[in-house]
N, C-alpha and C positions, 0 to 999 in steps of 0.2 A: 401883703394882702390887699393895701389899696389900689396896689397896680391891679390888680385880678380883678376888683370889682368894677377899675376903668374901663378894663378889658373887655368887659361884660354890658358894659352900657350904662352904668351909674356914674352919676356926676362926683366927684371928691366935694364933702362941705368941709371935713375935719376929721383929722386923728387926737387921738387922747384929749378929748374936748371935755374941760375941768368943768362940772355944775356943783359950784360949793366944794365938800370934800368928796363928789364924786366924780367918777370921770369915766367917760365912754370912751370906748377903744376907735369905733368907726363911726362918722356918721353921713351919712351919702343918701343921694336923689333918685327914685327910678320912677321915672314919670311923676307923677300924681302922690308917688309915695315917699315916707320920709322914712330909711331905712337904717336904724340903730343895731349897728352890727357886733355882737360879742365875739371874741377872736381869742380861740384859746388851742394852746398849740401842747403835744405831750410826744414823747417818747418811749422808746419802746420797754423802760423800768417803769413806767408810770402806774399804777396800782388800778386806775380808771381812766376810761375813754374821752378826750378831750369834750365829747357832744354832753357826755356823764357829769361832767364835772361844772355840767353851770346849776348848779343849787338851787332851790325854792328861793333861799337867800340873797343869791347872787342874781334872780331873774326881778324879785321886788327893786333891789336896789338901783338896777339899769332902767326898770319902769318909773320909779320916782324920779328919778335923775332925767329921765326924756321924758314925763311928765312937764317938770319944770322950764324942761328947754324950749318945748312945744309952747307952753305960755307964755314964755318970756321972748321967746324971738320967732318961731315960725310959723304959728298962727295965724299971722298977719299976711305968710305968703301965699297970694293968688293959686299958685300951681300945685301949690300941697294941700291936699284933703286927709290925709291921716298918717299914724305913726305905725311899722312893722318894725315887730323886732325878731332879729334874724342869728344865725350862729354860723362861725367858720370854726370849722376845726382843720386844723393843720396836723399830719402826719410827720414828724422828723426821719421816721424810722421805715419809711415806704422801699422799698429795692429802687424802684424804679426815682426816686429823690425827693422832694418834698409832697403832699398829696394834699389837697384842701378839700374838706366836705361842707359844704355850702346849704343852711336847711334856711328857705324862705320863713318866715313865720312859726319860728320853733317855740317860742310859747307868745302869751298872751298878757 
């Protein structure tokens, strides 16, 4: 997934970047923006949709967690003005082979 977002024009900051006992999956640069990426991958047994399955739960916990990080280290960078958080859902089960759906600022 972080090759793709390279691929796309986003800087790599960090994969599995631990804040405390949390940990974000991506965290990367697109311009101005500091984009905290959730990456969640399912199969074609999976009960719910990879985009379904990031919870009210699971959206607080990636906020607090780039909360934190946002104050503790990138507040201070010149080139970033704010936090996006974004979703990759990955397809396993695509015919054509793996399929990523990419939603810019899937919540808030």
């Amino acid at each position: 997934m972080a090759a793709h977002l390279v691929a796309k024009g986003f800087e790599l900051i960090g994969r599995n970047v631990r804040v405390g006992s949390l940990e974000l999956d991506i965290v990367a640069r697109e311009g101005s923006t500091l984009a905290v990426v959730e990456v969640r991958t399912r199969g074609r047994s999976a009960w719910e949709s990879a985009l379904g399955s990031v919870s009210g739960m699971k959206q607080r916990r990636v906020r607090d967690a780039a909360a934190v990080l946002w104050a503790g280290r990138f507040s201070q960078w010149p080139m970033l003005e704010r936090v996006r958080f974004d979703v990759a859902a990955v397809d396993l089960d695509a015919p054509e082979g793996a399929q990523i759906e990419y939603v810019k600022a899937a919540f808030v």
